[in-house]
C-alpha positions, -999 to +999 in steps of 0.1 A: -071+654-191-066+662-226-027+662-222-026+629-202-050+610-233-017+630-256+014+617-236-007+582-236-011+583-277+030+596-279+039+568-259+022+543-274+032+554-307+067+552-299+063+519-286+049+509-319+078+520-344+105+511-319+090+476-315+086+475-354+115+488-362+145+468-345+171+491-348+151+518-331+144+501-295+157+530-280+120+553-290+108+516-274+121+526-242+111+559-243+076+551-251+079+530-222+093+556-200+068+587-209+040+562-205+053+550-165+058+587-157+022+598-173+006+574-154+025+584-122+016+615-127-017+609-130-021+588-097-004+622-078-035+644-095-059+621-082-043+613-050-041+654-043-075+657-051-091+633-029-069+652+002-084+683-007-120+665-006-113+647+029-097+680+043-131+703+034 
């Protein structure tokens, strides 16, 4: 949990000082980018764990 709230600050931060800074909208995307595959991530965790709950 305690990396997913990390990757979730990094991102956002990212996001911030590309979308400040205009000739940085490439840390922008990969705000954007760690933040989508965080979240995906997340959803597969939570996913696997319910299986392992229905299976038992």
């Amino acid at each position: 949990m305690a990396l997913f709230l990390f990757l979730v600050i990094v991102a956002i931060v990212l996001g911030l000082i590309g979308w400040v800074v205009h000739g940085l909208d490439y840390l922008l995307i990969i705000g954007v980018v760690v933040l989508v595959v965080d979240i995906v991530l997340a959803v597969v965790r939570l996913v696997r764990r319910s299986r392992r709950r229905r299976i038992r």
